[in-house]
C-alpha positions as CSV (number, residue, x, y, z in Angstrom):
1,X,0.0,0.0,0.0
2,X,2.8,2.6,1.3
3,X,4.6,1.8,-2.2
4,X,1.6,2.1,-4.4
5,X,0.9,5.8,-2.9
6,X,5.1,6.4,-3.8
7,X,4.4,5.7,-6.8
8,X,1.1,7.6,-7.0
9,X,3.3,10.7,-5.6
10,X,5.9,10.3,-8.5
11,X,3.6,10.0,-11.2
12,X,1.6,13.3,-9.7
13,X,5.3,15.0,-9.2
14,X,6.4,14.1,-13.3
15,X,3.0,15.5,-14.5
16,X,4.0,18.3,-13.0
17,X,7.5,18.7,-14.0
18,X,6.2,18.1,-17.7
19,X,3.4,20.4,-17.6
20,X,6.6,23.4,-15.6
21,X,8.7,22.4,-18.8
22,X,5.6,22.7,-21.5
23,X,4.9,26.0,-19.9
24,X,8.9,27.1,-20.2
25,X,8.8,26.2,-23.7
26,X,5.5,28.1,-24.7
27,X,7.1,31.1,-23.2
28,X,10.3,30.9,-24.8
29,X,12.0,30.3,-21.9
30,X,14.3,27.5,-23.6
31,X,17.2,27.6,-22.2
32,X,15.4,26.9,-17.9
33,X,13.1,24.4,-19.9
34,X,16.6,22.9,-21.1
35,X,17.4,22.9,-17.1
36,X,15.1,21.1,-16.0
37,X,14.4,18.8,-18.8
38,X,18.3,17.7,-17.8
39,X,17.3,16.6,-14.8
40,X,15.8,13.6,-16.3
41,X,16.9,10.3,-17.7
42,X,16.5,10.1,-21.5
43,X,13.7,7.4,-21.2
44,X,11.6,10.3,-19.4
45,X,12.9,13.2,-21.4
46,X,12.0,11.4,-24.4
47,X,8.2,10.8,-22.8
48,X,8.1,14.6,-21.9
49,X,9.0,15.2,-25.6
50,X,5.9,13.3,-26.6
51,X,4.0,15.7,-24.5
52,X,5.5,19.1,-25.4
53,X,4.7,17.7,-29.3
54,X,1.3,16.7,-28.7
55,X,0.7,20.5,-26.6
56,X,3.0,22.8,-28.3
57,X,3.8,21.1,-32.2
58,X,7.0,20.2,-33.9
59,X,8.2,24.1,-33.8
60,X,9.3,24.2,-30.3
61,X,9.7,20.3,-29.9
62,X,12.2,20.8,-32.2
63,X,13.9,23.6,-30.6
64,X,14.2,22.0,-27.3
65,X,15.3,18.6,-29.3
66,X,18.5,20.5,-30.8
67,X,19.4,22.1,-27.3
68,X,19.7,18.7,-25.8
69,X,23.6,17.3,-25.9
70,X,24.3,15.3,-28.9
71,X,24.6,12.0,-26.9
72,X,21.5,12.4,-24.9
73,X,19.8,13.6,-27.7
74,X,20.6,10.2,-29.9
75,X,19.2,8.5,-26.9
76,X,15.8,10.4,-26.1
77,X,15.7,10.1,-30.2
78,X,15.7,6.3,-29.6
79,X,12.9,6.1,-27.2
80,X,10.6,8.3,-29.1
81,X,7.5,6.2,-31.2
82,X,8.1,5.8,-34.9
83,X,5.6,8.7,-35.5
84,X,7.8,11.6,-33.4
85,X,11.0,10.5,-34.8
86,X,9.8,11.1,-38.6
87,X,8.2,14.3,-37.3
88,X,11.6,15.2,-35.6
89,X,13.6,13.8,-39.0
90,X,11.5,16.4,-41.7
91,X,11.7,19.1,-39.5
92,X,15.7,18.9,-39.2
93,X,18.7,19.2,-41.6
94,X,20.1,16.2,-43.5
95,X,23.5,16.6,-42.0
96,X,21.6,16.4,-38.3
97,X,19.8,13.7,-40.0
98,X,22.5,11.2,-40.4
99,X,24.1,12.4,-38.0
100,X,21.3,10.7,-35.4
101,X,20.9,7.4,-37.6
102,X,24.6,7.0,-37.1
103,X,25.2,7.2,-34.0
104,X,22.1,5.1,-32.7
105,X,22.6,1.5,-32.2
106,X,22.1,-0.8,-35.4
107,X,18.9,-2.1,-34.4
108,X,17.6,1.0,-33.6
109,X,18.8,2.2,-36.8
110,X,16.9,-0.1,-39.5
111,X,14.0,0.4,-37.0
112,X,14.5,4.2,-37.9
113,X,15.4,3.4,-41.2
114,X,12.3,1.4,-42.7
115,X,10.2,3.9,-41.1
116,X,11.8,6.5,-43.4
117,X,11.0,7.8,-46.9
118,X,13.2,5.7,-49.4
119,X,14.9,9.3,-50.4
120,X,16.1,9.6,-47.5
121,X,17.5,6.4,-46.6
122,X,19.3,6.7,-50.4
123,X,21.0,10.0,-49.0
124,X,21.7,8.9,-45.9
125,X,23.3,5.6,-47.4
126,X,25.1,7.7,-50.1
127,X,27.6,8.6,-47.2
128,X,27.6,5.4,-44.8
129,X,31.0,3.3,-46.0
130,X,30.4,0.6,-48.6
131,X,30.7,-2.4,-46.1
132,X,27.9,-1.3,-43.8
133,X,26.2,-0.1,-46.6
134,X,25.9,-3.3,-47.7
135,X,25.0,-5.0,-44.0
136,X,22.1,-2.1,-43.8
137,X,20.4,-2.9,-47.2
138,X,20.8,-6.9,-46.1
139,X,18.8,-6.4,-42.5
140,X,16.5,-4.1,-44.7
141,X,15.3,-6.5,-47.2
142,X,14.6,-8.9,-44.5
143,X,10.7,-9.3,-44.7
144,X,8.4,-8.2,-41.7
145,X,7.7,-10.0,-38.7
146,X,11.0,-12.2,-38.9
147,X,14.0,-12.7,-36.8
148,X,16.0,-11.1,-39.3
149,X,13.8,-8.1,-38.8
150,X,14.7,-7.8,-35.2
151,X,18.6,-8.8,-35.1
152,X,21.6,-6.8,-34.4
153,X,25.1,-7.6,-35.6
154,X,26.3,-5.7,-32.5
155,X,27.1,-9.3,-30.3
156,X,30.0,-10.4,-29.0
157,X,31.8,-12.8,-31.2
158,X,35.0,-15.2,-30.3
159,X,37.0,-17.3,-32.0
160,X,36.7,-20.9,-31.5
161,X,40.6,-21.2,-31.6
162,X,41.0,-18.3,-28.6
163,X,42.1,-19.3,-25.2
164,X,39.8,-17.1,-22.2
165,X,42.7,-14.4,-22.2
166,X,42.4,-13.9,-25.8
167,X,38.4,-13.9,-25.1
168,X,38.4,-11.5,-22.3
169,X,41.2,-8.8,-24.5
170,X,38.6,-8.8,-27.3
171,X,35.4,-8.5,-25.0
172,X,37.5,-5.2,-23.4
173,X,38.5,-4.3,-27.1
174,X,34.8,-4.3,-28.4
175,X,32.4,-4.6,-25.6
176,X,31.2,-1.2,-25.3
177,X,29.8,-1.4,-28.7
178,X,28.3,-4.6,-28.4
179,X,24.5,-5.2,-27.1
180,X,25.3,-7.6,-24.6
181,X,28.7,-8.9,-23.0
182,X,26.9,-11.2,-20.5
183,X,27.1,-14.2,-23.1
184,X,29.7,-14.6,-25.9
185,X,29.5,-16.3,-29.3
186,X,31.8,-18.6,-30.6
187,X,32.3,-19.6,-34.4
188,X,34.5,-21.1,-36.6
189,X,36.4,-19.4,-39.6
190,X,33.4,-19.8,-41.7
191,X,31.3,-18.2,-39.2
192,X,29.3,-21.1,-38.4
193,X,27.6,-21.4,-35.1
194,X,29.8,-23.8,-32.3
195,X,28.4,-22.9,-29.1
196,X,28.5,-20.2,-26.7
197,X,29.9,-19.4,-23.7
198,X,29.2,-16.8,-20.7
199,X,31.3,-14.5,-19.4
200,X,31.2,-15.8,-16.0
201,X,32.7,-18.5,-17.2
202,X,35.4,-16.6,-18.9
203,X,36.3,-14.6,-16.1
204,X,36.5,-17.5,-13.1
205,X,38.4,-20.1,-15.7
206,X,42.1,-19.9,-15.8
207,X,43.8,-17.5,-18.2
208,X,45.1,-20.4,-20.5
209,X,42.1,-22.6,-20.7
210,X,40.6,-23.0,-24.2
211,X,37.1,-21.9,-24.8
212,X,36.1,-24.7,-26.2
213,X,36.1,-27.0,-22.6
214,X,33.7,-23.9,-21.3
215,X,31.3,-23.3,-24.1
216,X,28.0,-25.2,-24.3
217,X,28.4,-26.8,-27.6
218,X,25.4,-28.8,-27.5
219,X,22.1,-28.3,-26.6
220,X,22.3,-24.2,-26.9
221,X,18.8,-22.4,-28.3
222,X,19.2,-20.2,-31.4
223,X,16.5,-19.0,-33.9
224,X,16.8,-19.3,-38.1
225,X,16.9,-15.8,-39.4
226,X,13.5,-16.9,-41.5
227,X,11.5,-18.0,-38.5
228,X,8.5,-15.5,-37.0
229,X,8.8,-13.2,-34.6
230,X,5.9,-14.8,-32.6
231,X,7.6,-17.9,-32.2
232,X,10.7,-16.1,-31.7
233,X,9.0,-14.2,-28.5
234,X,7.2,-17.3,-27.5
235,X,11.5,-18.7,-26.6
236,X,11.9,-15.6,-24.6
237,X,8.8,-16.1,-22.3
238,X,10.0,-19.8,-22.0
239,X,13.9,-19.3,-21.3
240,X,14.4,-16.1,-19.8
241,X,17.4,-15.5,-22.1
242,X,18.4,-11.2,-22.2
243,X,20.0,-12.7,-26.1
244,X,19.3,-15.1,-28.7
245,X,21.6,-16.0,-31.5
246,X,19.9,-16.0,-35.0
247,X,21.5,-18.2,-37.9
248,X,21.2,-18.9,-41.3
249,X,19.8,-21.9,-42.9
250,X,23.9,-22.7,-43.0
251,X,24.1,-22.7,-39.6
252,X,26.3,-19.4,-39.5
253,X,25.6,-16.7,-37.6
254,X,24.7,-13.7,-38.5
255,X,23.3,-12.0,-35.2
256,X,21.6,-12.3,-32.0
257,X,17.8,-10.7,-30.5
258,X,18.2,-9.1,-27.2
259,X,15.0,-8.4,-24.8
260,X,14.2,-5.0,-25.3
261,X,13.6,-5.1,-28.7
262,X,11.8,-8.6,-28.2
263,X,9.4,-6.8,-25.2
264,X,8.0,-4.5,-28.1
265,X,6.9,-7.3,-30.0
266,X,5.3,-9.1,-27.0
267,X,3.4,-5.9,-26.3
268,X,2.2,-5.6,-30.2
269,X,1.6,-9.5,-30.4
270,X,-0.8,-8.8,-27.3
271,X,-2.3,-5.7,-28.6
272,X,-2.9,-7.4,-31.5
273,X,-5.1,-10.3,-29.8
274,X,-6.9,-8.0,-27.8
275,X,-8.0,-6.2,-31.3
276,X,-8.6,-9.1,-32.7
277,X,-10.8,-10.5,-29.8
278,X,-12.8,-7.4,-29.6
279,X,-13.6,-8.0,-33.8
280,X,-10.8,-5.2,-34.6
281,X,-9.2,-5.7,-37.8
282,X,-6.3,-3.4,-37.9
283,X,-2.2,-4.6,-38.2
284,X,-1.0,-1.1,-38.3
285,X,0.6,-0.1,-34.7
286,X,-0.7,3.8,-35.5
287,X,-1.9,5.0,-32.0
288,X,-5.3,5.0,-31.6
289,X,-5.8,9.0,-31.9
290,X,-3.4,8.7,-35.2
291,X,-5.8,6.5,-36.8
292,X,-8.0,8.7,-39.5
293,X,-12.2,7.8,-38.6
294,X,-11.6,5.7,-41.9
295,X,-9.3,3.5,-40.7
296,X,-11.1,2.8,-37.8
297,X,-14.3,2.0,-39.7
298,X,-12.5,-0.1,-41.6
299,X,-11.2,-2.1,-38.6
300,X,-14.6,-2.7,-37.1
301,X,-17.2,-2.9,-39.9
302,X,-16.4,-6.3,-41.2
303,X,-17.1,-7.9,-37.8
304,X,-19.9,-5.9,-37.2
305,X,-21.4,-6.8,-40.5
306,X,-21.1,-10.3,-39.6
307,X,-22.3,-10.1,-36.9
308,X,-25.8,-8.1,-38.2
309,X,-25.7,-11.4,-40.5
310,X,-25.7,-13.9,-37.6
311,X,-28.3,-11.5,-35.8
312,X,-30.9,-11.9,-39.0
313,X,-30.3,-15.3,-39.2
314,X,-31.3,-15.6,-35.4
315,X,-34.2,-13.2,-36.0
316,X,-35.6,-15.9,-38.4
317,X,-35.0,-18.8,-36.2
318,X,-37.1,-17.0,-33.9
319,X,-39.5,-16.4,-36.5
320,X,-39.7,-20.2,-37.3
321,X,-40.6,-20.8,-33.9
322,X,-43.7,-18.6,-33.8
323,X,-46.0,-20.7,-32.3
324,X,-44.2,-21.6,-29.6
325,X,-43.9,-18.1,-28.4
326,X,-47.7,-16.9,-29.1
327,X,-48.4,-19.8,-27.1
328,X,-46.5,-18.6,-23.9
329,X,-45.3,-15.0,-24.5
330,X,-43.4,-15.2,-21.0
331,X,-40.9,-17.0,-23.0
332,X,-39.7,-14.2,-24.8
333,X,-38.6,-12.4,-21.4
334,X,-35.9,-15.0,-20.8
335,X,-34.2,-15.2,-24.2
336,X,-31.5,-12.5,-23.4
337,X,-30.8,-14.5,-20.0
338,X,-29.9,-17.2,-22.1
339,X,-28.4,-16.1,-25.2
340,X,-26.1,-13.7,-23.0
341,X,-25.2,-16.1,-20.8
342,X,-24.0,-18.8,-23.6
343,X,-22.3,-15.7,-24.7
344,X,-20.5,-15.1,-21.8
345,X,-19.2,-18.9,-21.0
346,X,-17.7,-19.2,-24.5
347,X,-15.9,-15.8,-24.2
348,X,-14.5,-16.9,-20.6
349,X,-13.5,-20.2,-22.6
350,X,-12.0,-18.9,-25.3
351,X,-10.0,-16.2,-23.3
352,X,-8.5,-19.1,-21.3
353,X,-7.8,-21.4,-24.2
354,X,-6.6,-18.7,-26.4
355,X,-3.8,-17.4,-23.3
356,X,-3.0,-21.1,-22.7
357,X,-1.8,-21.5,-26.1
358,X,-0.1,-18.3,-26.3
359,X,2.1,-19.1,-23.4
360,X,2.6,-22.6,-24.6
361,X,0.6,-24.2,-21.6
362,X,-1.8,-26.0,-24.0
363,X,-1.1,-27.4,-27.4
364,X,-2.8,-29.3,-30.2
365,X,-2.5,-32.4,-28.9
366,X,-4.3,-31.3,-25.7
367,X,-7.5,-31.2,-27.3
368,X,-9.0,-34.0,-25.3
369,X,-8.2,-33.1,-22.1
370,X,-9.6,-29.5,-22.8
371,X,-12.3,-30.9,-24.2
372,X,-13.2,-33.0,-21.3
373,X,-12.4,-30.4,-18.7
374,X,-14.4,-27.8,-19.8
375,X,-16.9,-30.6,-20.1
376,X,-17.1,-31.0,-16.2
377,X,-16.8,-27.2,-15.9
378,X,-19.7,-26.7,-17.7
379,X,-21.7,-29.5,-16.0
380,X,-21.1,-27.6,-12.8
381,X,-21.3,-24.1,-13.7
382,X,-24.9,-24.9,-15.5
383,X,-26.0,-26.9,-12.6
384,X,-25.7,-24.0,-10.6
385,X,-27.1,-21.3,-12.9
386,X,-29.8,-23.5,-13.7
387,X,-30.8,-24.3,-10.1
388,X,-30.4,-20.5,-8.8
389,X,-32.6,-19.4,-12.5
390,X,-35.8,-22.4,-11.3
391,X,-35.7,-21.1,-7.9
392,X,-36.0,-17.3,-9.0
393,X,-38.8,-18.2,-11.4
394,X,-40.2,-20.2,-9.0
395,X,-40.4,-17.7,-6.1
396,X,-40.0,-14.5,-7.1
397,X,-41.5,-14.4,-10.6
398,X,-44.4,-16.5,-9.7
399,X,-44.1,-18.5,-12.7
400,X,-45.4,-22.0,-12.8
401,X,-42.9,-25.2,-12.9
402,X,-42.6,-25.9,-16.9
403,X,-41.2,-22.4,-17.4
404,X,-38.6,-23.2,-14.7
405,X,-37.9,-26.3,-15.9
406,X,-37.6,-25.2,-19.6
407,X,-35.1,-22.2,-18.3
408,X,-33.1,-24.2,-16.4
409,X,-33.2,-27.3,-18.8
410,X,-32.0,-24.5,-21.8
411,X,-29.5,-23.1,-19.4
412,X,-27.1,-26.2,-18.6
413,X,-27.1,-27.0,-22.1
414,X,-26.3,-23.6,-23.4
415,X,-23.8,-23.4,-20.8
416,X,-22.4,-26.9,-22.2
417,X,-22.5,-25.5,-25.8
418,X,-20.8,-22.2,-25.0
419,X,-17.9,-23.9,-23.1
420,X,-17.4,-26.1,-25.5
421,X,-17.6,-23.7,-28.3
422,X,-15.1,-21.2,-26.9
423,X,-12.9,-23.7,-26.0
424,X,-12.4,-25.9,-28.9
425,X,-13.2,-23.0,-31.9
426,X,-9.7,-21.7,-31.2
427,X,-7.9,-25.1,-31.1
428,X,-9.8,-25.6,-34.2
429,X,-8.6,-22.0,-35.9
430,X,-5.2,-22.7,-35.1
431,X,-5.4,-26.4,-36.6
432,X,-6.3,-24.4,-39.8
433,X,-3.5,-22.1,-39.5
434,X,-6.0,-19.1,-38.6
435,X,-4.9,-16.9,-35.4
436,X,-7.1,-18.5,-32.3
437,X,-8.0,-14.8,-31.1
438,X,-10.5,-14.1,-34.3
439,X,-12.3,-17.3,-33.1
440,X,-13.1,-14.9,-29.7
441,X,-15.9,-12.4,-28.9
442,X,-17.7,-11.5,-32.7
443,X,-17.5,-14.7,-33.5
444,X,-18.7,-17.1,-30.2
445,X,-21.2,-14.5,-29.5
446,X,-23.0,-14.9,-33.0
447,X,-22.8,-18.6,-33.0
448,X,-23.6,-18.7,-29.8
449,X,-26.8,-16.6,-30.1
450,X,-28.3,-18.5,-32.7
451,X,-27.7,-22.1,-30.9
452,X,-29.2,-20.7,-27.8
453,X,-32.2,-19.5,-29.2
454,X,-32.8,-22.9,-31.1
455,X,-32.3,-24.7,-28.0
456,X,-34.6,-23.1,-25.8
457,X,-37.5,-23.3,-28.4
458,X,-37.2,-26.6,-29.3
459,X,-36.7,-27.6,-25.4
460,X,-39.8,-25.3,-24.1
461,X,-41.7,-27.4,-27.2
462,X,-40.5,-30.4,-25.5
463,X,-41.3,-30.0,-21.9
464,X,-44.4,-27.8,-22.5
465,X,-45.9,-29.8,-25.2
466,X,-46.5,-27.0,-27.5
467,X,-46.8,-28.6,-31.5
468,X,-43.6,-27.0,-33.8
């Protein structure tokens, strides 16, 4: 509780730092806005940035970007979304251009770089030196969504023939430019992939002793350069690593993945499902308030017209079912108990299944045993909806037995129907090679609603004896 107010009291105190500097900078007072914009790291300098762009436009931003020192300001530049750093390059000078692409780190660069106008990237290529020329146009013609997408060539790379004295004078020699020192990679003359080592290791063994008796030559993970990022994420839930190694189909290596840029596509991947469940069809990563109102309608109608579709079709299952209705009206008050409820099981289904196989805790061949659990669930959960529904009809609505019993009959086995539906439509969708989170909300929902509906009217025909 105490630490949850601390950090309540920081978040109130940096809202009011930003808002101090946004009011600096909108009276020209750039060089006390510079002050106290100083104070901060670059992660929050680059967040305040956002701010005084979003209050104050690109004018000023821009002013207060330059006034920043160069090093600080090639990190804040690095933190900023894809959006402010293009609005930040066209308001600048080419020569300040390049200037920041160089100096950033190479991941960070191509990120940069794709994001840019090709006429830029041709001048700013025209004066990079022919060999990294050439490594910048290879990670750009990697296609989206793959490991080669997300690597850096900035890794620590040893010599299989080195002894750890020779390994620990090159890690000094190059470190600081490297991503990661904390595990090493070793290759042969080729550059094919032996093994790696860490540089605990390194550093406790003795000066003489050969790498090759300390690096793990064996059973070490690496990605191909070809494989997608998804799966490539789904390793760095599942190991912990803070690096990967990515190779060629050759088996040489040609760079690693660290965390950080691996978090970003955990938090798209997510942000993509969640779209998707709610019936949003939309890959861009555009902020919401960047997104032009036709964009967005493109996003949601599909669903939504599918859905009207599914609705109609219900309507005239309804409509088929006529006589059953005319004949006890009272009916009609409980269909949104029942198609809501089917509704909601499969949704709670499908959210569970769908996570489960995101975090790798249930695959294909589980099928069964989700099958049969959500089986029993179901059982239970309709058992006690059903009995709690009859007793409420019973008592407080004053209704006699056959409409409790045809509530609470339809109940368990929409229940049954929607737990099963939500769990085993996603298994199904990724059998198919579709992505489990479209099988989620749109689409349960508008199954579900026209199962329901058939069920109750054919089972209130049943138990009330009313001719179809």
């Amino acid at each position: 509780m105490i630490e949850s107010m601390e950090m309540e009291e920081k978040l109130e105190q940096f809202e009011e730092e930003t808002e101090s500097i946004i009011e600096l900078l909108d009276k020209k007072s750039y060089f006390k806005a510079k002050e106290e914009l100083l104070q901060h790291n670059e992660v929050d300098i680059a967040e305040i940035l956002e701010e005084v762009l979003e209050e104050l436009g690109i004018e000023k931003t821009i002013i207060i970007f330059r006034m920043l020192p160069k090093d600080v300001s090639v990190e804040v530049f690095s933190y900023l979304p894809s959006d402010d750093q293009l609005a930040i390059i066209d308001g600048i000078t080419d020569r300040e251009t390049s200037f920041l692409i160089k100096e950033l780190d190479f991941d960070d660069m191509i990120d940069v770089l794709e994001e840019l106008p090709a006429n830029i990237v041709d001048k700013i290529l025209e004066k990079t030196p022919k060999d990294e020329r050439k490594l910048i146009n290879t990670y750009l013609n990697y296609p989206d969504n793959c490991a080669g997408s997300l690597m850096t060539p900035d890794y620590i790379g040893l010599r299989i023939d080195m002894t750890c004295a020779d390994a620990l004078a090159h890690i000094k020699k190059v470190g600081m430019d490297t991503e990661t020192v904390y595990t090493c990679y070793v290759k042969s003359a080729s550059r094919t992939l032996e093994g790696i080592v860490s540089l605990r290791a390194l550093i406790l063994a003795d000066a003489d002793t050969p790498i090759t008796e300390l690096m793990n030559d064996s059973d070490y993970v690496y990605v191909n350069v070809k494989d997608d990022q998804e799966d490539v994420a789904e390793m760095f839930k599942k190991y912990g690593f803070l690096a990967i190694p990515v190779v060629d189909n050759e088996h040489k290596l040609v760079g690693i993945i660290t965390v950080d840029d691996i978090m970003d596509i955990i938090e798209e991947e997510a942000t993509e499902d969640i779209e998707r469940m709610a019936g949003v069809m939309d890959d861009s990563d555009t902020e919401y308030l960047d997104l032009s109102v036709f964009r967005h309608v493109k996003a949601r109608l599909p669903w939504l017209l599918f859905m009207t579709v599914t609705l109609m079709l219900t309507g005239f299952i309804l409509a088929q079912f006529e006589m059953v209705l005319s004949q006890v009206i009272v009916l009609v008050s409980y269909l949104p108990l029942l198609m809501g409820t089917g509704g909601n099981v499969g949704t709670q289904a499908a959210s569970l299944v769908i996570r489960g196989m995101s975090v790798g805790d249930i695959d294909l061949k589980d099928f069964i045993r989700v099958f049969w659990k959500e089986f029993r669930i179901s059982i239970v959960i309709g058992g006690i909806l059903s009995a709690f529904n009859f007793a409420k009809i019973m008592i407080i609505d004053g209704e006699s037995a056959g409409i409790a019993a045809t509530v609470a009959v339809s109940l368990i086995c929409i229940v049954m129907f929607g737990k099963l539906l939500g769990s085993m439509l996603p298994m199904g969708a990724k059998r198919l090679g579709i992505d489990p989170a479209l099988m989620a909300t749109p689409m349960i929902q508008s199954i579900s609603d026209m199962v329901s509906s058939t069920l109750y009217m054919l089972i209130a025909a049943m138990i009330l004896g009313i001719a179809l």
